[in-house]
C-alpha positions in Angstrom: 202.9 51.7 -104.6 201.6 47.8 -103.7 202.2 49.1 -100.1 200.4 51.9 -99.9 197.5 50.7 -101.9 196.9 48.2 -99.2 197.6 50.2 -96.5 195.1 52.9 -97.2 192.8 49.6 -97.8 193.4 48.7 -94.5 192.3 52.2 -93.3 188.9 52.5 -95.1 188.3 49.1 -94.0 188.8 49.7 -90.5 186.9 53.0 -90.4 184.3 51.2 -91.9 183.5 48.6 -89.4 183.8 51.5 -86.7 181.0 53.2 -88.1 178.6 50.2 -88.5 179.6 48.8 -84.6 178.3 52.5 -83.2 175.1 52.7 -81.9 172.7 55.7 -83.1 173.4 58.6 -81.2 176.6 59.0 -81.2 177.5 57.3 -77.6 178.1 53.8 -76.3 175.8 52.2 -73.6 177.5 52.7 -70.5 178.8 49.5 -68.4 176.7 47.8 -66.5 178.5 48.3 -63.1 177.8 51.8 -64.4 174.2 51.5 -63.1 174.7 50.1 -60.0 174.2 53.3 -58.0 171.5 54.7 -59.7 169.6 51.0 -58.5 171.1 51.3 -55.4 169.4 54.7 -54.8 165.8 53.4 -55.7 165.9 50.5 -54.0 166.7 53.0 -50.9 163.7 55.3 -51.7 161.1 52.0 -51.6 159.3 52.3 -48.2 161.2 49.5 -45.8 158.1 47.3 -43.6 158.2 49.1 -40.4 158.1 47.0 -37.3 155.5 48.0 -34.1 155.5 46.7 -30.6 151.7 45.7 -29.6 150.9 45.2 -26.2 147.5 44.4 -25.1 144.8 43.6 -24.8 143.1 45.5 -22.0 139.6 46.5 -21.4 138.2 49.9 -20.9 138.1 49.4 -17.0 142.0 49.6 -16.9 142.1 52.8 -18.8 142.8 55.0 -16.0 145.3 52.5 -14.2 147.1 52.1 -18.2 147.5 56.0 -18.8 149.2 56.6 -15.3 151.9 53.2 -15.9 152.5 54.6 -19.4 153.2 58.3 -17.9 155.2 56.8 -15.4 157.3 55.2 -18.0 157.6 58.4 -20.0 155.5 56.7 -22.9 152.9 59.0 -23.1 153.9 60.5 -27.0 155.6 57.2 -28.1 152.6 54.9 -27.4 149.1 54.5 -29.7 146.1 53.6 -28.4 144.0 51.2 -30.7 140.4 50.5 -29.9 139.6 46.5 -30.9 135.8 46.9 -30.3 133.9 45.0 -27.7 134.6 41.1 -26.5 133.9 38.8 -24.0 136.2 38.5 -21.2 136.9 36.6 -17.8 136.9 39.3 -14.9 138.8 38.1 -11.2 137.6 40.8 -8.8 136.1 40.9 -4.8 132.5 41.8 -5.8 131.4 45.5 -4.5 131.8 46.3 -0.4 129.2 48.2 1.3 131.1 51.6 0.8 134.9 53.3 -0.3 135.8 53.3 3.3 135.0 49.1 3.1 137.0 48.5 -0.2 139.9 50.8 0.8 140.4 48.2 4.1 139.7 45.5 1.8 143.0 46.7 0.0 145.1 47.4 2.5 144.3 43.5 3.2 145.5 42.6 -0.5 148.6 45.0 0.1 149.8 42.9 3.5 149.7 39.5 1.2 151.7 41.1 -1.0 149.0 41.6 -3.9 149.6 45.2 -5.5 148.0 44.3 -9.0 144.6 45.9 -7.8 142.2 48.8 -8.5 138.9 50.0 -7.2 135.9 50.6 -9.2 135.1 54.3 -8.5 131.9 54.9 -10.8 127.5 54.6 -10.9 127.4 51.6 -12.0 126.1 47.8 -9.8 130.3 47.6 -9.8 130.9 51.2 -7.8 133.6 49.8 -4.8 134.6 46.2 -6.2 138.2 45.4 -6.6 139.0 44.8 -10.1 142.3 42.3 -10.0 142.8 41.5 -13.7 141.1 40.7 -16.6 141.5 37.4 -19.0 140.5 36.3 -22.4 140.4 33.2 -21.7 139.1 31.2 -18.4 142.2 29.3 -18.5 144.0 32.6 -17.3 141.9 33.6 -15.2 141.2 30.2 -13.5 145.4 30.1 -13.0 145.4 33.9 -11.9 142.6 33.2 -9.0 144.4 30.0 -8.2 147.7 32.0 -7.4 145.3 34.7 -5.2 144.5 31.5 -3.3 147.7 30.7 -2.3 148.6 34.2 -1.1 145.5 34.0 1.2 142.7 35.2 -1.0 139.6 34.1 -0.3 136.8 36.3 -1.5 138.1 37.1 -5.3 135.8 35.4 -8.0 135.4 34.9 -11.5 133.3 36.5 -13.7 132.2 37.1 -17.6 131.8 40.8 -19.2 131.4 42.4 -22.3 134.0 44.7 -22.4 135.5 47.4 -25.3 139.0 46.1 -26.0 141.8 48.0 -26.5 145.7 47.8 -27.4 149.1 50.1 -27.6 151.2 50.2 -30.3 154.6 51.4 -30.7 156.1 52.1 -33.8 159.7 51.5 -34.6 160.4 51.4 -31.2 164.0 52.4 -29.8 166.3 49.9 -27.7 165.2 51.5 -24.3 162.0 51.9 -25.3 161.5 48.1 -25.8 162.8 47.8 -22.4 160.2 50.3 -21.0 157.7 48.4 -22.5 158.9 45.0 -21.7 158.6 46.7 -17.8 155.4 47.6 -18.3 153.7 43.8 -19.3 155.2 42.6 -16.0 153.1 45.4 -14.2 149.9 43.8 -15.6 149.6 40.0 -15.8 147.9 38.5 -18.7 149.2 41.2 -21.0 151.0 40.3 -23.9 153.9 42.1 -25.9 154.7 40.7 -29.1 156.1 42.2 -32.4 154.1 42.7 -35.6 154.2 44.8 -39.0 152.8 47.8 -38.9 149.5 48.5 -40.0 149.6 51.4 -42.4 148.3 54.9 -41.4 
């Protein structure tokens, strides 16, 4: 009888500390390695910082000349156009020639040198047949752009200051290959620059 008495004792003693170490509700807080997944998961649905490719910064005199190297490239639905407002910049060109028939020899001129960076201003304005040859923000550029020009037999291109809307391209999460197309593109138009940023959001 001394046996069994403390046996059940034992019993009731142990079913009694069971009940008091179980939290309300009937069920045990899961392990922590438990929730790992479940964080996992959010931390997958936060938005991740997208990355753009910006190349700029032209002026709204290279429009035309832009849209056809980005079509040529197959950019067309992969590139943004962003307009920076207007700015000062540093303009090499061969100031207008008495008519289209005048520029068009000029260029051929600029092609023999080996100068194909070039475009002819085709509109009303006091500029209507100049050669446009690149434009700079800063007169350091421009200064080491005509200096080049020189070299290659250039004589009549000058410098000169405009007010000008800006504008830039943006790419957004571009592609391998695409970088490369872009990266193609810069070297088509000195004084460009293509650099990496975050994305603005939209």
């Amino acid at each position: 009888m001394r046996t069994l008495f403390f046996l059940l004792l034992f019993v009731n003693l142990a079913f009694a500390t069971y009940i008091q170490l179980e939290p309300a509700g009937g069920s045990a807080a899961p392990p922590a390695w438990e929730l790992q997944p479940e964080k996992i998961k959010l931390l997958q649905a936060l938005p991740a910082s997208a990355t753009c490719l910006e190349w700029g910064t032209f002026v709204e005199a290279d429009l035309e000349r832009l849209a056809a190297a980005i079509a040529a490239h197959e950019l067309d639905d992969k590139v943004t156009r962003q307009e920076l407002g207007t700015a000062p910049v540093y303009w090499v060109h061969i100031p207008p020639l008495r008519s289209k028939r005048h520029a068009e020899r000029k260029m051929g001129e600029l092609k023999r040198l080996g100068i194909t960076h070039y475009t002819r201003v085709d509109d009303t304005s006091k500029w209507n047949n100049a050669i446009s040859m690149g434009f700079f923000e800063n007169i350091e550029d421009a200064q080491a752009f005509l200096a080049a020009l020189r070299k290659k037999g250039v004589r009549s291109a000058i410098i000169g200051a405009r007010n000008l809307k800006q504008v830039k391209y943006v790419a957004r999460s571009p592609e391998e290959n695409m970088s490369a197309k872009m990266m193609r593109l810069k070297e088509e138009f000195p004084g460009s620059e293509l650099k990496t940023a975050k994305c603005a959001n939209t």
